[in-house]
PLY file of the C-alpha trace (Angstrom):
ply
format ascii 1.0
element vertex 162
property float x
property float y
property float z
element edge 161
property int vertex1
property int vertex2
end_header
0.00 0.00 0.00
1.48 3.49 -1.23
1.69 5.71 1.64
0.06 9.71 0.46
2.03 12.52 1.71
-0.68 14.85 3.67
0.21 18.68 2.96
-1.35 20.93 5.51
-1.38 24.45 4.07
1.27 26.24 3.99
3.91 23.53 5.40
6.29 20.94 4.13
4.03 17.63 3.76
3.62 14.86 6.34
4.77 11.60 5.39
3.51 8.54 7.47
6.76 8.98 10.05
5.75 12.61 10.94
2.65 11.32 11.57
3.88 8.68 13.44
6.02 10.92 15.41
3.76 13.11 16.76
1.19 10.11 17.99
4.08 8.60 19.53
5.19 12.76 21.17
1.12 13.30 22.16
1.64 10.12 24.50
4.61 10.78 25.91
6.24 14.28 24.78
9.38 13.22 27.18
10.51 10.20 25.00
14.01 10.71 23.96
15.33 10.95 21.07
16.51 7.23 20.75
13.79 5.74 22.13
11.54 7.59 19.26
13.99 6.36 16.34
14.45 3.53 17.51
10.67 3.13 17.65
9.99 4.78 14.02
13.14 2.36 12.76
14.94 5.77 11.83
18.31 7.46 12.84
18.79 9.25 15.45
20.27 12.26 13.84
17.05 11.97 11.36
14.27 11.76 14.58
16.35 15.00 15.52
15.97 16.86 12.42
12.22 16.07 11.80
11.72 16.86 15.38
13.08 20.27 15.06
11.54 21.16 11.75
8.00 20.38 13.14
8.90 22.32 16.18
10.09 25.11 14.12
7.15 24.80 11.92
4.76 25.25 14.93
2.89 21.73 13.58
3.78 20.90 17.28
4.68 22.43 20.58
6.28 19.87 23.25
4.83 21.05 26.66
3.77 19.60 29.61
-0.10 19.77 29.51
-1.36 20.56 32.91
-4.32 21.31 35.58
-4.58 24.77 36.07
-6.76 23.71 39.27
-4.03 21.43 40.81
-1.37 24.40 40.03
-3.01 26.69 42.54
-5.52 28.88 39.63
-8.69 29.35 40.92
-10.73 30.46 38.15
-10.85 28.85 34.69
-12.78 29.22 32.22
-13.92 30.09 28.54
-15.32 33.31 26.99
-16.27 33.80 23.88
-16.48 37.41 22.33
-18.25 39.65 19.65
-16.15 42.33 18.00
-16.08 44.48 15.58
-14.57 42.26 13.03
-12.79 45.33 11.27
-10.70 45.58 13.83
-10.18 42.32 14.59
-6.27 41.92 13.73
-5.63 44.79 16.48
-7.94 42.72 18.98
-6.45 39.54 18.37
-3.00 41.18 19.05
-3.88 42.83 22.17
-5.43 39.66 23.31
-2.25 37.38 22.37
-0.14 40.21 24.65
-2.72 39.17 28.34
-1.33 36.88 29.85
-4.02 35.01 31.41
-5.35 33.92 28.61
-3.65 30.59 26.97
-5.94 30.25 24.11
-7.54 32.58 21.60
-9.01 31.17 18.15
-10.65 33.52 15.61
-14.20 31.38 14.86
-17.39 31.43 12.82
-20.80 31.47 14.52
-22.51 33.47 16.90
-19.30 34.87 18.48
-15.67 35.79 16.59
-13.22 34.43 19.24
-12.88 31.53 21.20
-10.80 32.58 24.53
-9.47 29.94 27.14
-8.54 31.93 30.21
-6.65 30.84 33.89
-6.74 33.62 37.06
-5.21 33.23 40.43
-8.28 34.82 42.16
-11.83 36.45 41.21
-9.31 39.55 41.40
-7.25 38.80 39.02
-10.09 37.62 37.01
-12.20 40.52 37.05
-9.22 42.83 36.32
-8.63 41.05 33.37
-11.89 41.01 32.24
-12.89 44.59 33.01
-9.45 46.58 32.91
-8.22 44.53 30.09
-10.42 42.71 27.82
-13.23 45.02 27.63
-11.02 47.89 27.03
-10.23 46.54 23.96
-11.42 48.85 21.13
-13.77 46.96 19.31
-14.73 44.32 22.03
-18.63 44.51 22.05
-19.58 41.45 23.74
-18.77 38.77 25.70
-19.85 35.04 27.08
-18.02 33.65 29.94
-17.87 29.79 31.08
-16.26 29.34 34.12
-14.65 25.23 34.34
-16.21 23.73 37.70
-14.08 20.33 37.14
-11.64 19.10 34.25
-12.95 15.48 33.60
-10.64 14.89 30.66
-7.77 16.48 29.42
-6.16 14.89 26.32
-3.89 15.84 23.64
-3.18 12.23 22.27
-5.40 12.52 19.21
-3.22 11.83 16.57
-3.09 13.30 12.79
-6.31 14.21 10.94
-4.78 11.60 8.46
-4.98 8.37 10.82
0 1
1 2
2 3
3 4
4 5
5 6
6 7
7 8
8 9
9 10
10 11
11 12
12 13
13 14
14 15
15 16
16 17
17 18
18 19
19 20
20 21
21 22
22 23
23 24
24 25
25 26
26 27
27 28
28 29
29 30
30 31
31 32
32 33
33 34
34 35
35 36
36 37
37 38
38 39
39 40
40 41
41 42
42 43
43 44
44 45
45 46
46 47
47 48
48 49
49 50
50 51
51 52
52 53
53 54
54 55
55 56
56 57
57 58
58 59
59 60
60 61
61 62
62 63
63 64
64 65
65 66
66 67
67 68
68 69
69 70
70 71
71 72
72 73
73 74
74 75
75 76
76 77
77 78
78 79
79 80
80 81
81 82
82 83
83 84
84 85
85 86
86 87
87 88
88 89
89 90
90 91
91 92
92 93
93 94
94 95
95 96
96 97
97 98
98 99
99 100
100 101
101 102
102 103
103 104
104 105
105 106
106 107
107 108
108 109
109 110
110 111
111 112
112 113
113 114
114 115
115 116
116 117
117 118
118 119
119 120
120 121
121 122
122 123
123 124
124 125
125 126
126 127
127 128
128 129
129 130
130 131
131 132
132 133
133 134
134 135
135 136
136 137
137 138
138 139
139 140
140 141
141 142
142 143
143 144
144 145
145 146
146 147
147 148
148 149
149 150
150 151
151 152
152 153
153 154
154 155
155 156
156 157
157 158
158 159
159 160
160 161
C-alpha cells in the first residue's frame, strides 16, 4: 500500500513517520530521542531533524499539559467574544499580549473568538476582564464559562490523516 504525503497548508508535507512521530510525542512528549527512532526504525540524527523542523514549523509544541486547578488557579474558564470584526487583527494582538489567557481562536458562529482563560483569584479575574479585555477597542460582547471540574484532558489525538 502506497503511503500519500498529507500537505497541511502552507507547510512541508507529512509523510507517514511525521505522523507517526507526533502520535508517539502526544503520549509521551518526554521520550528521547533514541527511544523515538528507535521506535519509528529511523536514525537518530534523522528523529532529531524532523523533530526540530515540526517544532520550528509550529505543527507541534512539546509542553507539559497541565491542571490549572491542581497548580493553585482558581478560576478557569472560557469566553467567547463579539467584535467588531474590522478591527479584529488589532484585537487579536492585544489579546495574544494578556497573559491570562492561553488560548484565543478567531471562529465562525454566533461569536468571533474563542478565549481559554486561567486567574489566580476572582481579582485577578475581574481585572482582566474589566481593565483589560473590555477595554479593547472593538470588544462589544462577551460570554463567559467558568470550568467547575476538568474530567478529561487529552492531547493524544493523533493526525487528521490516521
Amino acid at each position: 500500500m502506497k503511503k500519500n504525503k498529507i500537505k497541511p497548508s502552507g507547510n512541508k508535507p507529512l509523510d507517514h513517520i511525521d505522523r507517526s512521530m507526533i502520535r508517539l510525542l502526544q503520549k509521551d512528549g518526554r521520550m528521547p530521542i533514541a527511544s523515538l527512532a528507535k521506535e519509528l526504525g529511523i536514525s537518530e540524527t534523522t528523529a532529531r531533524t524532523r523533530l526540530k523542523r515540526l517544532i520550528t514549523d509550529e505543527t507541534i509544541h512539546v509542553v507539559a499539559v497541565s491542571n490549572p486547578m491542581k497548580l493553585g488557579f482558581e478560576i478557569t474558564g472560557n469566553l467567547r467574544l463579539s467584535i467588531d470584526l474590522k478591527k479584529k487583527d488589532t484585537i487579536l494582538e492585544k489579546l495574544k499580549a494578556i497573559d491570562q489567557l492561553n488560548y484565543v481562536a478567531l471562529t465562525t458562529g454566533g461569536m468571533d473568538i474563542d478565549v481559554e482563560f486561567i486567574a489566580r483569584s476572582l481579582g485577578e479575574f475581574k481585572s482582566m476582564i474589566f481593565e483589560k479585555i473590555y477595554q479593547i477597542d472593538g470588544v462589544t460582547s462577551s460570554q463567559t464559562s467558568l470550568i467547575v471540574e476538568i474530567v478529561k484532558n487529552t492531547w493524544d489525538y493523533g493526525t487528521g490523516w490516521d
